[in-house]
Each structure stands twice: as C-alpha cells, then as structure tokens.
C-alpha positions in Angstrom: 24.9 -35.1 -22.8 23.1 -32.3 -25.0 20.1 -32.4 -22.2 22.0 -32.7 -19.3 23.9 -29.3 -20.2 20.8 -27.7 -21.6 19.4 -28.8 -17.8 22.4 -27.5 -16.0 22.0 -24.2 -17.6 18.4 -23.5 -17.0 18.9 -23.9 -13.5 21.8 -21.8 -13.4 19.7 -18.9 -15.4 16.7 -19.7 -13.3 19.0 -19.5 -10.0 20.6 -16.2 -11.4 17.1 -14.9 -12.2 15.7 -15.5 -8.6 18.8 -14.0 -7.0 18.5 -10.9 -9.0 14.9 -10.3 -8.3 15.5 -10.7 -4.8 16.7 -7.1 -4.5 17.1 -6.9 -0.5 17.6 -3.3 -0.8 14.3 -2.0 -1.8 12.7 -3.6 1.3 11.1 -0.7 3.5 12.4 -1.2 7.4 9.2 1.2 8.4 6.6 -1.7 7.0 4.7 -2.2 10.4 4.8 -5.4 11.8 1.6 -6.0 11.8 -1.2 -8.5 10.0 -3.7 -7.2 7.8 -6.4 -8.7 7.2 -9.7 -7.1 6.4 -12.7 -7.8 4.2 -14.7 -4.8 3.7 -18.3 -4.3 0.8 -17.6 -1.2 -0.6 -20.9 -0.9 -2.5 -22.4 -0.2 0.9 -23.7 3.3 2.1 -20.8 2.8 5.0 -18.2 2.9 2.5 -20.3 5.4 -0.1 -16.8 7.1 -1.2 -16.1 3.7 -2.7 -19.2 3.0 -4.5 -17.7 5.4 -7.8 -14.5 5.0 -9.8 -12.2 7.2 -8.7 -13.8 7.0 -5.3 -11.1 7.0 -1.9 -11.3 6.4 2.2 -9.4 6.0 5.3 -10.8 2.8 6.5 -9.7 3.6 10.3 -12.0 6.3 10.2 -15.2 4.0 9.2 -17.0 2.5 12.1 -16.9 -0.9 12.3 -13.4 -1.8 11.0 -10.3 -2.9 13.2 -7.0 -1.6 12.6 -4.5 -3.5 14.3 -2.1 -2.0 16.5 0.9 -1.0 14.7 -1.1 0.2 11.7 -1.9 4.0 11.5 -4.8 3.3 9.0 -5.4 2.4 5.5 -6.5 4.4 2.4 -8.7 2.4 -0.3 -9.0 4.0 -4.1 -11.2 2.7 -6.2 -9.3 2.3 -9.3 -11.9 1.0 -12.1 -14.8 -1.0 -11.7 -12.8 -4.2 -10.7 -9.5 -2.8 -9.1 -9.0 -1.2 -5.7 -5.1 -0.1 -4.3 -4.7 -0.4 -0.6 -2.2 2.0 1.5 -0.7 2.2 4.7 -1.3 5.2 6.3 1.9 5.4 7.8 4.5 8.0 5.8 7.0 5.2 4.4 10.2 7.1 4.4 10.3 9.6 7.9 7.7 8.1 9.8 8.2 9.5 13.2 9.2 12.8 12.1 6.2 14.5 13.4 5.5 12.6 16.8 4.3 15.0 19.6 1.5 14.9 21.7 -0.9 13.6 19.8 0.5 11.1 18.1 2.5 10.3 14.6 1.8 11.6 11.6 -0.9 9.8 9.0 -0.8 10.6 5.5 -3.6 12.5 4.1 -5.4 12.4 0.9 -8.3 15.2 1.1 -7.4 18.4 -0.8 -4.3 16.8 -2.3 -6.1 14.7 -4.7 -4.7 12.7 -6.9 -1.8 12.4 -4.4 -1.2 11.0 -1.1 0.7 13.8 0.9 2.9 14.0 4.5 2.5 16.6 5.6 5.5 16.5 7.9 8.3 15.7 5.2 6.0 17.8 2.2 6.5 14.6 0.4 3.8 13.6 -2.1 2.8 10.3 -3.9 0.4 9.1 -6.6 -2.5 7.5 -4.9 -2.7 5.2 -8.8 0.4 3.7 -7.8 2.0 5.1 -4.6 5.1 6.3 -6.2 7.1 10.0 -5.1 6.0 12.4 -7.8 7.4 15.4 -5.1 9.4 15.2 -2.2 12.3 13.7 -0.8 12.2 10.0 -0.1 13.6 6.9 -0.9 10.6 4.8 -0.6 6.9 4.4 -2.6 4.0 4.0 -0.5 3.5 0.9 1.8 1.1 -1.0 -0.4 -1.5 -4.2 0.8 -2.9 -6.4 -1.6 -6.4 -6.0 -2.4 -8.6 -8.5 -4.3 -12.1 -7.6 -5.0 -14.5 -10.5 -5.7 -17.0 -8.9 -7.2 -18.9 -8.6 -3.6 -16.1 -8.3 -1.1 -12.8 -6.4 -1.0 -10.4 -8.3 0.9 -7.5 -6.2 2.1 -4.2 -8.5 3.5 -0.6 -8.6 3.7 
C-alpha cells in the first residue's frame, strides 16, 4: 500500500512538474518557420572572426553557406574555446517594423559590441546570452543550438 501511494505521488509531482515547465507563454510567434541546419569549421581562414575567443559573424554574409528562406541570417560568438551561441538574425520582438524597399531589418552586431542591437526598435541584447539589457521588448534573442565537436560547429534547430 506504502509503494503504491509513494508511486501515485511521484507521478503526480512529475506530471505537475512537466506541466509547469511547459510555460506556453514564453514561446516567440516571430521564430521563423524554417530548418536550420548547418555545419560550419570555424578554425578556417573563411570564418577567421571565429578562430579567437570572443570572436563573432553573420554567417549569411560568408560565401559558401545557405540560409534558408525564412531566415534573415545568423550571428555565431565564440564563447570560450569549446562553446559557440547561435542567433537569428531576425529582431525577436518587432520584426517587420522596418520593412521598406529593401527589405526587413537584421540585427547588427558591429560597433555595438558586446550587444546585439535593432536598430529599428533601439532595442539591445547581450550577444553571451541574448537577453534585453536596453530596449523595449518582451522577448530574448532567437537562439539555435550549437554543438562544436572539436572540428565542426553544427548549427540546428
């Protein structure tokens, strides 16, 4: 009797647990609906701002790399010797704001070093973790995972 009880009331905790984590409401609508999926060597000359910690890119501007459609680009940071963050380039909380002509808005990292910056909105977010440090916005920067094997960074959602 003693174990089925204790049994029952792990699952329930475990249920309750899962529920709460499930937090529907931090879930960015402006995630592009699109598959990532690249594998990149960013100790190569082609990806040179990568070879130092600390080092950053906009992979849609490297030759050689496909960006899906739907996808306005993604920024690499080199982390530490074993860690790289992955961003969308498209601005997570107004993304259309600045459509005209020549197309939406990308976020831009450049001068505004340590932080990624819209221009559009004038928000800004740390490029260690992709979170608001100035600005309005609701959500943190659209984030890929990003496993480096030593050899290979592999980029995916």
């Amino acid at each position: 009797m003693k174990y089925r009880l204790l049994t029952s009331s792990l699952m329930i905790f475990g249920f309750m647990i899962f529920s709460l984590s499930c937090n529907k409401g931090s879930i960015n609508p402006n995630i592009p609906n699109v598959s990532i999926n690249i594998s990149i060597n960013p100790n190569t000359t082609i990806f040179q701002e990568l070879n130092t910690v600390g080092g950053w890119v906009y992979l849609d501007e490297k030759p050689g790399v496909y960006i899906p459609f739907g996808s306005r680009g993604i920024i690499v940071y080199r982390v530490d010797i074993d860690q790289f963050v992955a961003y969308e380039r498209q601005p997570p909380n107004d993304p259309d704001k600045c459509c005209d002509d020549n197309g939406c808005t990308k976020l831009l990292v450049g001068n505004y070093f340590p932080m990624v910056r819209d221009t559009c909105t004038e928000t800004s977010y740390f490029i260690y973790d992709g979170s608001i440090i100035e600005g309005e916005g609701r959500y943190s920067l659209i984030q890929y995972a990003a496993v480096y094997d030593g050899n290979l960074l592999h980029i995916y959602n």
